[in-house]
Every structure is written in structure tokens, then in C-alpha cells.
C-alpha positions, 0 to 999 in steps of 0.5 A: 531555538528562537520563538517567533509565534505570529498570531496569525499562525496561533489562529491557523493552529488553532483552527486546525486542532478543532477542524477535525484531524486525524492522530497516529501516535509517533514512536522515536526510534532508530530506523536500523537498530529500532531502540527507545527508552521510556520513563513512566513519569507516575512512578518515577520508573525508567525503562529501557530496551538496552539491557545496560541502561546506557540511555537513560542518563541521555534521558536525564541530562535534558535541560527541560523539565516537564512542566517547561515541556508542556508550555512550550508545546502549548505555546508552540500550537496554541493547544486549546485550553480545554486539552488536559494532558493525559500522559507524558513520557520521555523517551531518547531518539537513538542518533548515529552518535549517541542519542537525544533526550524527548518530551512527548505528551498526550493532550486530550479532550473529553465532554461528558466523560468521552474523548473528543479529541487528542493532541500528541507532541513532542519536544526535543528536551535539550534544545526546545525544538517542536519535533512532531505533532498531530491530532484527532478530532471526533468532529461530526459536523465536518464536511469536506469541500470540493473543489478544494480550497487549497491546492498543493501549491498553495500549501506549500505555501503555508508549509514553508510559513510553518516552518519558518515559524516552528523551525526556523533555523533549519529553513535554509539547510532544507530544499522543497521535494517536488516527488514526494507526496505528490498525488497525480490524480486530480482529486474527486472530493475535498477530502485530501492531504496534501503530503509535503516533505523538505529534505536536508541539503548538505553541500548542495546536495539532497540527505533524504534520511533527513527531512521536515514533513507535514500534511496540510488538508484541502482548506489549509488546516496543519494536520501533522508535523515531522522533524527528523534530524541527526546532526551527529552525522559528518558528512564527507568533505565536498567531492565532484561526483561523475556526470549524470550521463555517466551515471545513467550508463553505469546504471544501465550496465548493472541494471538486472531486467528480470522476468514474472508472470503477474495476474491483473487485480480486476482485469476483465480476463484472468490470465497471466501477463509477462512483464519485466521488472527492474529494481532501482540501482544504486551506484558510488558517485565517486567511481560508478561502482555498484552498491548494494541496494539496502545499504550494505546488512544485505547479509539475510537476502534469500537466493534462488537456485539457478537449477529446478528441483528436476531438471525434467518432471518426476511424474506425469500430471495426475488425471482429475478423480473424486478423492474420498474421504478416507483417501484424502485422510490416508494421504496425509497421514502417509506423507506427514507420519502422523502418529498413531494417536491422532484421530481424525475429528471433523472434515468438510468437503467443497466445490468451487471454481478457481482463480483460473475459473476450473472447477475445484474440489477440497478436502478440509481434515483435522485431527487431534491427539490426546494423552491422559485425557489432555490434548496434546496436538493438533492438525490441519490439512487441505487436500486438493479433491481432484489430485490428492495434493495436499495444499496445507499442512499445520501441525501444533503439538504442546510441549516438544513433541517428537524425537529430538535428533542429537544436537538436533538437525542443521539446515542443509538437513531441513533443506533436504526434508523440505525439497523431499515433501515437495519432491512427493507431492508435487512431482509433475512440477518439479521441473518450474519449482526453484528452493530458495534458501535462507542464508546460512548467517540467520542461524549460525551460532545458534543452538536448535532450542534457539532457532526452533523452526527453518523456513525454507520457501520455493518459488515457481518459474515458468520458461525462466520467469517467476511467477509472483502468485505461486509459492511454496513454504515449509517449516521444519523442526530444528530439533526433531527434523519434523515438517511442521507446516507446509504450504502450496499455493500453485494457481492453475492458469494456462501458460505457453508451451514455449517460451514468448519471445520478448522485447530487447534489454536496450528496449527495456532499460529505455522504458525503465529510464521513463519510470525512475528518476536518477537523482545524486544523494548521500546515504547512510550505511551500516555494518552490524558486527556481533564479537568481530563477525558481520551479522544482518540488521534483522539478527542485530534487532533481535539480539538486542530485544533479547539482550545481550550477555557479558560475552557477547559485544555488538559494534557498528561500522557506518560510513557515509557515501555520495550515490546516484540512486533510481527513484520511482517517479510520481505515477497515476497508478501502479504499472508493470512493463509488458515483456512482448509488447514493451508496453506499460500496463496497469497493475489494477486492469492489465490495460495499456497505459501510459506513465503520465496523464495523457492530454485531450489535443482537442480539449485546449481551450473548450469550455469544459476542458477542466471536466474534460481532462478530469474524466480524462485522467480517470479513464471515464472518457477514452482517447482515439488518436488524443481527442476525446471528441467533446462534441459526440454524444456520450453512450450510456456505457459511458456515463454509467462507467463516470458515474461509478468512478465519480462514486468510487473515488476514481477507483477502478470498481471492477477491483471489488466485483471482479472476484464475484462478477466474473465468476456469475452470469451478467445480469443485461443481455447485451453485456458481457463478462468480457465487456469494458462495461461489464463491472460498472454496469454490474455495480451500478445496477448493485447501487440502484442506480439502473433498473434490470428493466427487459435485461437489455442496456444498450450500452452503445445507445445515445443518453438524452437530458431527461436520462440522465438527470435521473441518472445524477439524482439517484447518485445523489439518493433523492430519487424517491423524493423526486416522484413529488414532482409537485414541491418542486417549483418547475416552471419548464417551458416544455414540462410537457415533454419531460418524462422525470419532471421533479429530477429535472427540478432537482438538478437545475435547482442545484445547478447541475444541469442548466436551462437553454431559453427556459426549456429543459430540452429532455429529449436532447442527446447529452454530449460528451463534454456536457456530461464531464461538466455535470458531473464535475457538478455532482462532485461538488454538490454531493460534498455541500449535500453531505449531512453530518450524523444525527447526535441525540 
């Protein structure tokens, strides 16, 4: 490999490595198969997590020695001298065909005996390649700059520069991917990385398994760097792979919209929404053909029954009582056989309103069993108080416990086991309950001793559409068929009695066409085989952690394909499609949303069209029919919800206070749980940032100058020191008139706010485009106020 270090880039570098980064130790390894080999380079002891030990004379035939290795990564980012190195160790990246030897070594800093900072690197020790680095720097006086002085297009720029340099001969064999890493959101402070990734392009085609990733903050600083390459990988010769438009179609006909009911994060009513979801299709490029989404190991995907425990309820929904204690403990020991010798030890009882905001009642029990003086099990239930249904059961006994069955109990038996408990206990919902059953290859050729316990979970649908917050599991003893743990979290929300009538396939398949890219790739695949016979990857990694025995022999079959695949496109935020309306709606409230920032047509070209599209782009401002009226007074409602946006990083606020807010009384009369203002107004009254005053907000009210400049110093925190009106040099044509004379100080010394002819004018209403401009200022003077921690 040729080195070329321009002193410009050393300086760049080395800025970097003190501008206070943030370090991630990396761990080689392969991405299916999970193996590494390690080299303790005190003792001179290698270790390997293959059994045979074939890695380690990959480790030994590098051409780099250790102490090669540590100059040239000091050489290649100019670590700082006063970085000792701490630890080394080598190691081999396993690659499709056989493996490569690595250097990776720690650099560290220490002042007085405490670290300061740490470089971590690695190397390719044949060829000399720098791999991978990144850094953590204990850097108290940092402070981030906003706006930023690097945005994401110029730090591609210094990301080709860094690669050009550090990796030059892969330049022309990589392409910039646009997607990846991109951050739709403008940003709120400065601090920001910026996620670039260059994958590898074979044949004028994108390999996205293969690719070069750095981050790079706000004010240009390389924060991490990433090699990953395997060029033991032969890629098919060139083939003419079907159109994009009969890709599209072939994706659309194997398309499966399928139906689920989701609550919203921080929704305002917490009520289930029925969306359609849509996973992402691969296709052979070739011919069209369908491909398994997760290569071809799908071997361990677990699947639904088509068919309900019952076809009908088994029993009628319980009537609400008051469980004692003693039937609540009656309960559980009937249904879990619970031996004479546990006794019941502690049990609690509580009240609390649930998800569906209903009152509920719990019954918390445990017992324990002893023998000779020794514990030798424990129990754990949670019976509902309302019904007697137990929601949890866990068990732990030491030592076997129980009977053992002879030659212990198959699957299909532990299966039936679990459908009875759940049967027993939840038989007014037998009819929404669906088995999910584990595939048959995850235990076989496995003896009891071996498997231990079966999983075997449930999932609850409604009219055919699953619902994502309910599950069931249970696990059952291989060897003496006993339930072990037992879980049943089933929420209570109302659902219709009929099934909505939803929107059509073609509508569906449209909309998802918005939210996926297709794009034309070439993928791995790999077949693990265990003696012959196809095994899961997961059975192939545990096998492999556990070592191998003399009889048993593991081979791989991969094959590299072209295929068109969906890709998610880059988003605002997370959305789901609403299966009645065939609307996006946001995961975090349940709002109607879009896919892509919507644009203020009345904001083209006004003077404060940057803070107006920013306020925007968050919500803090609404659209009616795509204006955002910059001229119309902005309410108080308003400005309070910016403002905890701006404090809360753009953050959806009502995500932390909707568990307990809407679970309270609203603290203002005037605004309700049920309001759009209601979080923000909680919060900011949370923060000090209003007063509860006589109860009333007047969220509709008009804000004058002199409101909300105390509104921008309280955020800032410097309301108190406000209230010395008299050090501030204000000399306001109007002072008279301004009712908070050392907060207007304040925000026109700080250039927040600004003078009209030497008055403030305070009794004037705040327009809408006045407010996103003041607190597109309050960003960037809240980053040059922040103070750095006192060091003593």
C-alpha cells in the first residue's frame, strides 16, 4: 500500500484526536459465523474460538511485526506522542475464503494517573492497510457550535480527501452512498456526526456488504474510520439484469401487506391504530424469482398457525372481583402443581390504572422451598386481582428437579403443554390467540440435557391483524415436561366488534412504493451444513462456541447473486401506514404525517425562511393548505410547544410525559389531556418555564415582545439574574413601557431579539416568523453560553 500523508491531513488528524471523540472498541469478526482468534501478546499465548486452532497460523504468516505495526498507525494518524500504548493484540478477520491476519492496538492517555483519552486502531498485518480507528477524549472545555460549521456535503468532502489518503487504491472501486447515514432532520445544536459510508462497486454495481464508513463531526474532526473488504469474494461474470420496471412489478406480486394494531409512543389518546405493514422483497435479478429475505439460513423463522387455539371462546370473559390473597395463591399453585414443599413467603397487592387507562389490581406472590435447611426453589407469580389470571409465572429449582420423563419430552409434547396453560388460563380469548412454533430443526439431533427448556410463544390477533403489544410465552422442561415460566401480557384497549373495512392491496403496494427505494445489488448467501444436512446460522454459531467433536464435520455452501432488493428511504421519522385511511402516521404521536419534510409555499424567499422551514420541519409550526402564514401573530400554545422542541432536541416531549401526564389532571384549566398542547404545556411548566399563575394558559392568546423575551431567558436559565435590571445597560427609548426591563436587556445584548429606532416596543404581538427567528438565535446562543464543568 502506498503512503501518502499530506501535512495538512497529519494537522487535521491530530486536531481530531484532541477535539474530544468518542471511542467504541471494534471487534473483527465474521458477520455469519461470528469467529475471531486473539493472541495475548504478554504471554505469548494464543487463543482461538476454533476448536482446531486452524486460525492461528493465518495470525502467524503476517509479514508485520508489532512494533512495524505501531508505527505505521502512528504514522497514519499522527497519534500524539503523549498516547502510550496500552494493549495490542492480534487477531484474523474470517473472510469468504480463509481469513486475514490484523494488528489492533490501544493508545491511551493518562494525566495524573487518570485516562484522558484512547486511540484504538487496527491494521491489516500483511499488507499494511489502516483498517479502523476511533477515539475517546475526556475534553471538558468542548463546547458544540451551532450552526454547524460543517455541513454533511462539505464533509463528504473531507471524507473522499480522507480516503484518497488513508486508502487510496480503493478510491476508484467505491461510489458515495447518498441514503446512508443521512439525517433528515435539520439539526438543533452543533452536536452532530455526520454518517458517511462508500460502498463497493463490482461491475458498475453497488456490493453493499463491502464498504469504507467514517463519521466526521460538525467542525470537521475524523471521529471514526471503517475498512470492511473481502476480496476473496468472485463475483458472477457481468449478466443484463430485468429493467427496473420489471423489477418493480415482480416486487409488487410477491409483495405480503400484512395487518397489526400498534399504540402510539406519546399519542394524545392511547388507542390502537391499524396500520399495514410491508416487508422489504428481494428478487433474483436474472429472472424475477423471489428470494428469501435473510439469505437462504431462514431455517429457524418461526411460524404462525393459520387456525386460533378455538375457533370460538372457551369460556365467557370473567366478571371483575376482589381476589383475596389466598385465592390468588390457590390459583396459582392449582394451575402450576406446585409442590407440597413450597410455602408461601411474601405477597403485595396493587392498584393502578393501565395502558387502556381501566383500573387494575395485582397480586405479586412467592414462594420457596426448602429441604435439609437448604433452599432449593423458588417462585414468582403475578395474579391479575380483577380475574384470577395469572399474567407471570417463573420458577427456578436447583439442581434437576421434578420427575424426568424417560428419554425426556419431544416438542410437539411441550407444545401441547403450553396451548393447555394458556388454554386454562385465558379461555375467553382462545379465539384472538395463535401458537407460534419454533421450527422443528432448532432442536433436532439434540438430546433434553441438551435443549433444556422449549420456548413456545403466542401472538394475539384481532379480526386477522396482529396485535404488536400482546404476547404470550412459555417455557417448558425437556426433561420433566414441567412449565418453567409463563408469561401473558395481554393489554386491555377496546377493539371493534367487526372487522374496519380497509384500503385496497394496490393502494397499499403504492404508498410502500414511496417508502422504499429498489435498488440493484449483489448479495452473499450462505448454506451452513452440519454432517450433510442444512442447519440455521444460529445453530451453526452455537455449535461453534460449543466446539466441534471428531464426528461432526460443518461446511459452507455460498453463492453470490445479483438482486434487486427494497431499501427504506431516508425519513423524518418513523412512520406506519394507517390500513382505513391509507395514511402515513407517525410512530411517536399517530399524527397524519408525510414521508418527507413538507415546504411552506409562502416561505420562498421571506426573510426568515431558514427559521421558518426549521420550525417546520419539526412541527413546532403547522401548515394549512402549505402556508405557514409568517405574518400572523403566533399564540402562546405555539411558542411554548417551539420551545420544548428547541430544549428537547426536536424531540417529541410528550414521549417522556405521556405515561404520567396523561394519566393526571392537567395542571391549567384551559388545557386538556386531550389538547395538542397539553404535553409541552405540562413540560414546560415541568422546567419552570411558566408560572401555574390563576390555572388559566390562554393557549389561543397572542404573545407580545416583552413575553417572550422572559420566555428566551428563563430557557437560557438567567431569569433570576434578570431581576437586577439595574447591571444591565438598557437604554430603551420606551423602558417605561417594558414590564421585564433586564430580560429585554438580556436578549438584545445577545442579539435575540432586536431594537426597532431604539424601542423595544414590548407591548407588540410576536409574529410567526419573528419567533422562528428568535429562537433560531437562542440555538446558536444556548451552544456559545454553554460553560464547560468546573475542574478543581
Amino acid at each position: 500500500m502506498s503512503v501518502r500523508i499530506r501535512k495538512t491531513l497529519a494537522l487535521s488528524l491530530a486536531t481530531a484526536l484532541l477535539a474530544g471523540l468518542i471511542s467504541v472498541p471494534v471487534a473483527y469478526a465474521d458477520n455469519e459465523a461470528g469467529k475471531t482468534a486473539t493472541k495475548d501478546l504478554a504471554s505469548g499465548n494464543t487463543a482461538s474460538s476454533e476448536a482446531d486452532g486452524k486460525d492461528d497460523q493465518a495470525m502467524e504468516k503476517g509479514s508485520i511485526d508489532k512494533a512495524q505495526a505501531e508505527k505505521l498507525l502512528r504514522q497514519y494518524i499522527n497519534i500524539p506522542s503523549d498516547y502510550k500504548l496500552q494493549s495490542s493484540n492480534s487477531s484474523s478477520i474470517k473472510k469468504h475464503k480463509g481469513s486475514s491476519p490484523v494488528w489492533g492496538m490501544e493508545f491511551v492517555k493518562t494525566v495524573n494517573g487518570k485516562r484522558q483519552g484512547s486511540i484504538y486502531a487496527s491494521i491489516d498485518a500483511d499488507s499494511g492497510q489502516l483498517l479502523s480507528f476511533e477515539s475517546y477524549t475526556n475534553q471538558a472545555n468542548a463546547k458544540p457550535v451551532y450552526p454547524l460549521k460543517v455541513n454533511r456535503e462539505a464533509a463528504q468532502k473531507l471524507a473522499a480527501d480522507f480516503i484518497s489518503e488513508i486508502a487510496a487504491d480503493y478510491t476508484s472501486q467505491v461510489t458515495f452512498n447518498t441514503d446512508a447515514g443521512v439525517h433528515v432532520l435539520p439539526p438543533l445544536s452543533g452536536e452532530v456526526r455526520h454518517e458517511l459510508r462508500y460502498d463497493r462497486m463490482v461491475n458498475g454495481i453497488p456490493y453493499i456488504d463491502n464498504y469504507i464508513q467514517l463519521s466526521i463531526d460538525s467542525e470537521g474532526h475524523v471521529l471514526q474510520f471503517r475498512l470492511e473488504w473481502d476480496d476473496t469474494i468472485v463475483f458472477p461474470a457481468s449478466v443484463k439484469p430485468i429493467s427496473q420496471e420489471e423489477a418493480s412489478a415482480s416486487i409488487r406480486k410477491h409483495a405480503v401487506p400484512e395487518l397489526a394494531y400498534f399504540i402510539p409512543y406519546s399519542g394524545q389518546k392511547k388507542e390502537p391504530v391499524l396500520y399495514y405493514g410491508v416487508q422489504p422483497v428481494v428478487i433474483n435479478a436474472e429472472t424475477g424469482g423471489q428470494l428469501p429475505g435473510n439469505g437462504y439460513s431462514a431455517y429457524n423463522r418461526q411460524e404462525v398457525s393459520k387456525e386460533p387455539l378455538s375457533a370460538e371462546p372457551l369460556a365467557k370473559p370473567p366478571l371483575p372481583v376482589t381476589l383475596t390473597q389466598e385465592e390468588a395463591a390457590a390459583a396459582v399453585e392449582k394451575a402450576f402443581a406446585l409442590a407440597q414443599e413450597y410455602k408461601l413467603q411474601n405477597a403485595s397487592f396493587s392498584e393502578y390504572v393501565n395502558e387502556a387507562d381501566k383500573s387494575s389490581t395485582r397480586w405479586n406472590l412467592e414462594w420457596s422451598a426448602k429441604k435439609d435447611g437448604k433452599d432449593i426453589g423458588f417462585v414468582h407469580a403475578s395474579v391479575d386481582g380483577r380475574t384470577g389470571a395469572i399474567s407471570e409465572f417463573y420458577s427456578y429449582q436447583n439442581g434437576k428437579g421434578g420427575e424426568a420423563a424417560e428419554g425426556g419430552i419431544t416438542l410437539d409434547k411441550a407444545v401441547e403443554r403450553a396451548i393447555d396453560i394458556v388454554k386454562k388460563q385465558l379461555p375467553w380469548q382462545t379465539h384472538e390467540i395463535y401458537l407460534q412454533k419454533p421450527a422443528e430443526d432448532r432442536y433436532k439431533d439434540r438430546t433434553p440435557e441438551e435443549i433444556g427448556s422449549y420456548y413456545i410463544t403466542f401472538v394475539r390477533k384481532v379480526h386477522g391483524a396482529t396485535v404488536t403489544y400482546d404476547h404470550i410465552s412459555v417455557a417448558i422442561h425437556a426433561m420433566t415436561g414441567a412449565v418453567e415460566n409463563y408469561s401473558a401480557n395481554l393489554s386491555d384497549y377496546a377493539y371493534p366488534e367487526q372487522a374496519p373495512k380497509t384500503v385496497d392491496r394496490n393502494v397499499i403496494l403504492d404508498r410502500f412504493e414511496e417508502y422504499y427505494n429498489i435498488g440493484l445489488t449483489y448479495r452473499l448467501f450462505s448454506e451452513y451444513r452440519l454432517n450433510g444436512e442444512p442447519i440455521p446460522v444460529e445453530k451453526y454459531q452455537t455449535l461453534l462456541a460449543a466446539g466441534l467433536d471428531d464426528t461432526e464435520e460443518i461446511t459452507q455452501q455460498s453463492k453470490v447473486e445479483l438482486v434487486y432488493q427494497q431499501m427504506s428511504k431516508p425519513r423524518p421519522e418513523n412512520v406506519v401506514l394507517d390500513a382505513i385511511t391509507g395514511e402515513w402516521r407517525s410512530n411517536e404521536t399517530g399524527e397524519p404525517t408525510q414521508l418527507e419534510i413538507p415546504k411552506a409555499t409562502d416561505a420562498e424567499g421571506h426573510w426568515a425562511e431558514e427559521s421558518l422551514g426549521l420550525m417546520v420541519a419539526y412541527k413546532a409550526l403547522d401548515l394549512v393548505e402549505g402556508k405557514v402564514r409568517p405574518n400572523e401573530a403566533i399564540t402562546r400554545g405555539e411558542l411554548i410547544k417551539m420551545l420544548v422542541l428547541a430544549r428537547s432536541g426536536g424531540r417529541q416531549f410528550a414521549y417522556d410525559t405521556a405515561s404520567e401526564a396523561g394519566l393526571s389532571k392537567a395542571s391549567f384549566n384551559d388545557v386538556a389531556a386531550d389538547s395538542a398542547y397539553f404535553a409541552y404545556v405540562e413540560s414546560a411548566l415541568q422546567q419552570n418555564l411558566i408560572d401555574l399563575g390563576d390555572g388559566s394558559f390562554n393557549p389561543d392568546a397572542k404573545v407580545s415582545r416583552d413575553e417572550m423575551a422572559e420566555l428566551i431567558v428563563r430557557a437560557l436559565g438567567y431569569n433570576s439574574l434578570a431581576d437586577y435590571d439595574h447591571i444591565f445597560k438598557a437604554n430603551f427609548k420606551d423602558s417605561k413601557d417594558i414590564a421585564n426591563t433586564g430580560q429585554a436587556a438580556i436578549v438584545v445584548g445577545l442579539r435575540i431579539m432586536n431594537l426597532t429606532d431604539g424601542k423595544f416596543l414590548p407591548k407588540k404581538q410576536v409574529t410567526r416568523a419573528e419567533a422562528s427567528i428568535a429562537f433560531f438565535r437562542y440555538l446558536q446562543k444556548r451552544a456559545e453560553l454553554q460553560e464547560a464543568p468546573l475542574r478543581m
